[in-house]
C-alpha positions in Angstrom: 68.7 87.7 112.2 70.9 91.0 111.9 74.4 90.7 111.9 76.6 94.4 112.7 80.1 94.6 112.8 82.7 97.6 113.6 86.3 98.3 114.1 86.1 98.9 117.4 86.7 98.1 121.2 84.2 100.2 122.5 80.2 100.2 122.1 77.9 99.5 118.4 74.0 100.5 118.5 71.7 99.6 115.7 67.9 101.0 115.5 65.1 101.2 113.4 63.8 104.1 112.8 60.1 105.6 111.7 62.4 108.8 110.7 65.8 108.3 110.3 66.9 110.1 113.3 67.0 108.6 117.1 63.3 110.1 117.8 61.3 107.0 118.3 63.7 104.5 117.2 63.6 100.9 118.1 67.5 100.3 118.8 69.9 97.7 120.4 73.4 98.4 122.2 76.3 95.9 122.6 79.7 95.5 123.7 82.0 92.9 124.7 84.5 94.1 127.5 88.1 93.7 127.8 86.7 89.7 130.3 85.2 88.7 127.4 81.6 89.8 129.4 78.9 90.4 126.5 76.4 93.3 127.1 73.1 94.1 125.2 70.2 96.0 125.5 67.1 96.7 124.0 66.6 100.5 124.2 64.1 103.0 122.7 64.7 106.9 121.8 61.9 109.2 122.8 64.2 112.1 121.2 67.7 112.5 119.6 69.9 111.9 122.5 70.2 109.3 125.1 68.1 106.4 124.6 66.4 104.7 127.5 66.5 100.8 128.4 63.6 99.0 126.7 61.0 97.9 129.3 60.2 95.0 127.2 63.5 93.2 126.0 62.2 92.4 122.5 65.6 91.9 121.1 67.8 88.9 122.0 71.0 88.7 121.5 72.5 85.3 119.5 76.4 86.0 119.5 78.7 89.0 120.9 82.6 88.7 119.9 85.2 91.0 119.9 89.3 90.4 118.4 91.9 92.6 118.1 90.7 95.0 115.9 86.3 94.8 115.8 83.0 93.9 117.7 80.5 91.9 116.2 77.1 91.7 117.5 74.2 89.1 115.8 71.0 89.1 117.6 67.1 89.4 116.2 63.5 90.1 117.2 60.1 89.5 115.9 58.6 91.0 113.4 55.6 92.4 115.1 56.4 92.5 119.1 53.1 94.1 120.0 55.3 96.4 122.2 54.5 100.3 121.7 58.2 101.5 121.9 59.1 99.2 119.1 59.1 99.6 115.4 57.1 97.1 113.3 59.2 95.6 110.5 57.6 95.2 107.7 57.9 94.7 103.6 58.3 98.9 103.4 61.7 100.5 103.4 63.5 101.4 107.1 65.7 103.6 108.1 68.6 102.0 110.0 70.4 103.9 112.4 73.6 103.0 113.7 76.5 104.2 115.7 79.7 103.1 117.6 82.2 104.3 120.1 85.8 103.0 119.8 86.3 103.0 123.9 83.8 100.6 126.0 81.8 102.1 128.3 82.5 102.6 131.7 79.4 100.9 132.7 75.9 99.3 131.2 74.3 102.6 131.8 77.1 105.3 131.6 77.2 104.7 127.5 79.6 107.5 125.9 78.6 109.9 123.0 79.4 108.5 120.2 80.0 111.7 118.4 79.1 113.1 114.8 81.1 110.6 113.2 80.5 107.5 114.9 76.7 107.6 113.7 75.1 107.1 110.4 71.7 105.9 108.8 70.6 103.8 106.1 66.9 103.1 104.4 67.1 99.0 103.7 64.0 97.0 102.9 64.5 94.0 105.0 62.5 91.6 104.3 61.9 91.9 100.6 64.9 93.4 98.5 63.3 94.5 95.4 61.0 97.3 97.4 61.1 101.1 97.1 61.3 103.8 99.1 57.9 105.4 98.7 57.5 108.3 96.0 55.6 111.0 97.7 57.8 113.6 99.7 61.2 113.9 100.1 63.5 111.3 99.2 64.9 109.7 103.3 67.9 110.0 104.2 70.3 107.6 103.1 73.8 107.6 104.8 77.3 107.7 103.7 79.3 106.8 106.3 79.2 102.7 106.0 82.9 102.7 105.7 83.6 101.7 109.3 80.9 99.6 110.2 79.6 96.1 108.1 76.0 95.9 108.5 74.8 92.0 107.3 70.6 90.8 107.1 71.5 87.7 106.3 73.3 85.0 108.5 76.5 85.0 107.0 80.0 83.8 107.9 82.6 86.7 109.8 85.9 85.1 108.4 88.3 86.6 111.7 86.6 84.6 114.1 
């Protein structure tokens, strides 16, 4: 189960990633509009830019909320899906991409930019916490811009709602 939360009104995307960048990454995208209507979709990146819907919808969505001031998303997926545009999770390190857009979109496939500050990424071993990023080659990238977004792997409680 993954848990992501913003402060926001508008969109939050998380992926997995094979390089830390969009470029084949596994992600989801949700919102919750001003009718309380939840959205989510399982997309896939064939390069950095807009991602494409998913043809298999892998990822299911548990809970979408919104309040006055973020937008929490919990959903989850199988491990191994057996679907080509997804990304295996495994016991090895993962990058996590994620962004957000503080305006909803104008429609399930019109999705704003979310611009160079609304994005980040993140290497996080999921399913066992004491492994390492591997030691040959560069070190991934690792991102620093957490501040606005809460990113939880395990089911826990969101105290505002």
């Amino acid at each position: 189960m993954f848990e992501v939360s913003a402060r926001t009104d508008g969109w939050l995307g998380l992926g997995l990633s094979p390089t830390g960048t969009m470029a084949g990454a596994d992600i989801v995208i949700g919102w919750v509009d001003d009718d309380n209507q939840q959205y989510f979709q399982d997309c896939w990146a064939a390069q950095n830019g807009r991602p494409s819907v998913d043809k298999k919808q892998n990822w299911q969505l548990h809970t979408a909320r919104r309040n006055e001031s973020h937008t929490m998303l919990r959903f989850r997926r199988d491990l191994f899906t057996g679907d080509p545009d997804d990304v295996y999770i495994s016991g090895q390190p993962v990058h996590v991409i994620y962004a957000w857009r503080d305006t909803p979109p104008v429609s399930p496939d019109r999705l704003q930019y979310h611009g160079r500050q609304g994005r980040g990424v993140v290497t996080l071993c999921l399913l066992h916490p004491d492994c390492f990023p591997p030691a040959s080659g560069a070190p991934p990238p690792v991102g620093t811009n957490l501040a606005p977004l809460v990113l939880l792997l395990l089911l826990q409680r969101w105290p505002d709602f």
